[in-house]
N, C-alpha and C positions, 0 to 999 in steps of 0.2 A: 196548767202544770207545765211539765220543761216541753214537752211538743209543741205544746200550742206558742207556749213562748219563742219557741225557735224560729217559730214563721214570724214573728215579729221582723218587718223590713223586709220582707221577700214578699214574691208574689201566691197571698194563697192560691192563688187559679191554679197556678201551675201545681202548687204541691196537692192538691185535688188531682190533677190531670196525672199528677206522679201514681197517686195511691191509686188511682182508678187503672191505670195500668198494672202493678203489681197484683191488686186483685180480681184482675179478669183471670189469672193460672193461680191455678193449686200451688199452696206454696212451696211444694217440692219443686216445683218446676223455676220458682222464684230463686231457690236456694239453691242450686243443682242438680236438679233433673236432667234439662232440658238446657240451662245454662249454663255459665259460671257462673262460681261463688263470688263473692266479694272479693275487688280485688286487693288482697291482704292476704301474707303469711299466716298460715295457720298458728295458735297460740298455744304453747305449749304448761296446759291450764292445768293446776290440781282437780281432784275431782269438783270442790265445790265451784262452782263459776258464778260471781259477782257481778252487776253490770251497775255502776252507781248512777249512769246519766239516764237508762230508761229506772232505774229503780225496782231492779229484782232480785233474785236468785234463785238457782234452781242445781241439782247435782246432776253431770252429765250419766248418761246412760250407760255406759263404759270409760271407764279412765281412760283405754288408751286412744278415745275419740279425739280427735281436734277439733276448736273452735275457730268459725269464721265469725267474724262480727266488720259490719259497714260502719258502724256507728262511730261518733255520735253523729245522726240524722233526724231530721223530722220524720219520716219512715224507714223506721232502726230494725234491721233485721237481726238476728243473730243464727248459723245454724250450727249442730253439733251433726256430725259421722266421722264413720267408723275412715271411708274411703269416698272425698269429694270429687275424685275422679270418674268416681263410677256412679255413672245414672241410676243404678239399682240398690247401691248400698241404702241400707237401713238410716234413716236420718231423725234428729227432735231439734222441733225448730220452733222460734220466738217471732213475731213481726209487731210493734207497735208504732202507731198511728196517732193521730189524733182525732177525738172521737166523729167531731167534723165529716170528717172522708167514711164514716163506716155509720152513716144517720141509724137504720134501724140493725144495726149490731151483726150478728150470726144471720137474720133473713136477707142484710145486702150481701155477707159472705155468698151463701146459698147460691142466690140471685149469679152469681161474678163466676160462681164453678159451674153451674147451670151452662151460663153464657158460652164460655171457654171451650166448653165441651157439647155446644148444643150441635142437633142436628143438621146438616146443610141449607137443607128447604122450611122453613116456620110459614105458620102462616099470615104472620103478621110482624111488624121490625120487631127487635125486643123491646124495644122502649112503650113498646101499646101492651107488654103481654106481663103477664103475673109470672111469678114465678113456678105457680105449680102448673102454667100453661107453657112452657119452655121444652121444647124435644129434646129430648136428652139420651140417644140409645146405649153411648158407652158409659153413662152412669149410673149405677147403685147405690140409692142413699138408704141405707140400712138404721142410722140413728138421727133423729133429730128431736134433743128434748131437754128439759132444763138438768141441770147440773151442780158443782159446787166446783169447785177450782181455788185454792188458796184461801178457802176459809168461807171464798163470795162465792153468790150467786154468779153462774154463768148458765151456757148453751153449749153441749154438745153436739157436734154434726161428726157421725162417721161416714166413709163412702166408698165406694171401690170402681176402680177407671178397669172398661177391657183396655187393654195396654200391649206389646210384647209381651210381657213380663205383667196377667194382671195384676193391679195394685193396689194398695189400701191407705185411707190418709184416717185419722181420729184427729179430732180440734174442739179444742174449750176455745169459745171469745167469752170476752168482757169488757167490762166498762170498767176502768180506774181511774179518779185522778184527772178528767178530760182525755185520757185517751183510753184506744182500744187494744186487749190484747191478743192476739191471735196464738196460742199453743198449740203444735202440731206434733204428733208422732206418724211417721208413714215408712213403709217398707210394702215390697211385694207379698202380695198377700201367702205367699207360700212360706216366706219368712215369719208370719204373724201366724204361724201355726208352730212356732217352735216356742215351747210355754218360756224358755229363757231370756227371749228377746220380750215375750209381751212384759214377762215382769221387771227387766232395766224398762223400759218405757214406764210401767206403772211406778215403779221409785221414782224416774224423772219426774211424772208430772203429781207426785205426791209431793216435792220437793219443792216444786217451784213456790216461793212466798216474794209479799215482798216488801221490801224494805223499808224499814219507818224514817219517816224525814229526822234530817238532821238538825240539831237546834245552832 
């Protein structure tokens, strides 16, 4: 599909070494937590938001969010908030890959937020250790279990980081197409107690579908 395509004439090592960097952090932290966003003007988007080169759509969480997008990339991220300035604002966010970079789906996810956030002292490198052998003290994975997402089968993994500000992330992945999708909704968990923000999230990720190829 067009990921895999993209790496045509480049080096896959590298775009390996890329996605294996973006998925050792939670993707808020990808999308602006912890970083900047993409460096791009935010796009001053109707509510519905089209991406034709990863092939979706999905209705942002609030109109008057703005969208950042890197794209078009071999790993295409897109995020939606309210305020990208702020590591704390509420955000729903896209990352697709190629499925390549993400072999066993939501358990390499797992695995990459495990890591991120593991304990200092392990008792063995991560590379000898399983995933449910991974220290982990500021993590809580509260869901991990199959799902539907856009019609398909996916994985659900919810989680919550102690944080400043503890925080909550919910993510559908899947498989499309040869690549992977990563759908996130995250905000502090104090925010994910106000039933008006869970349900823009729950529209978002009822919305996302996606697009049939063109003849």
């Amino acid at each position: 599909m067009f990921l895999i395509s993209s790496l045509k004439g480049k080096s896959v090592v590298a775009a390996l070494a890329l996605a294996a960097v973006l998925g050792c952090l939670p993707v808020q932290a990808v999308v602006g937590q912890d970083q900047k966003p993409p460096a791009k003007a935010p796009q001053a988007n109707p509510t519905d938001f089209t991406d034709d080169f990863a092939g979706f759509r999905f209705t942002k969480p609030d109109r008057a969010w703005s969208i950042y997008n890197n794209g078009p990339e071999a790993i295409h991220q897109i995020a939606c908030s309210a305020n990208e300035n702020d590591r704390w604002s509420p955000r729903f966010a896209i990352i697709v890959m190629p499925s390549i970079t993400m072999p066993d789906g939501m358990e390499t996810r797992l695995r990459q937020v495990k890591i991120s956030y593991a304990d200092p002292k392990q008792s063995q490198p991560f590379e000898k250790l399983e995933h449910q052998e991974i220290q982990a003290s500021r993590l809580h994975i509260t869901k991990f279990e199959k799902a539907s997402i856009a019609g398909r089968e996916a994985t659900l993994l919810t989680y919550d980081l102690d944080e400043e500000k503890p925080y909550r992330s919910v993510e559908y992945g899947l498989f499309f197409n040869d690549n992977f999708y990563l759908i996130q909704a995250a905000a502090p968990v104090s925010e994910w107690e106000k039933p008006e923000l869970v349900a823009m999230f729950e529209r978002a990720f009822k919305s996302f579908t996606f697009l049939k190829p063109k003849r």
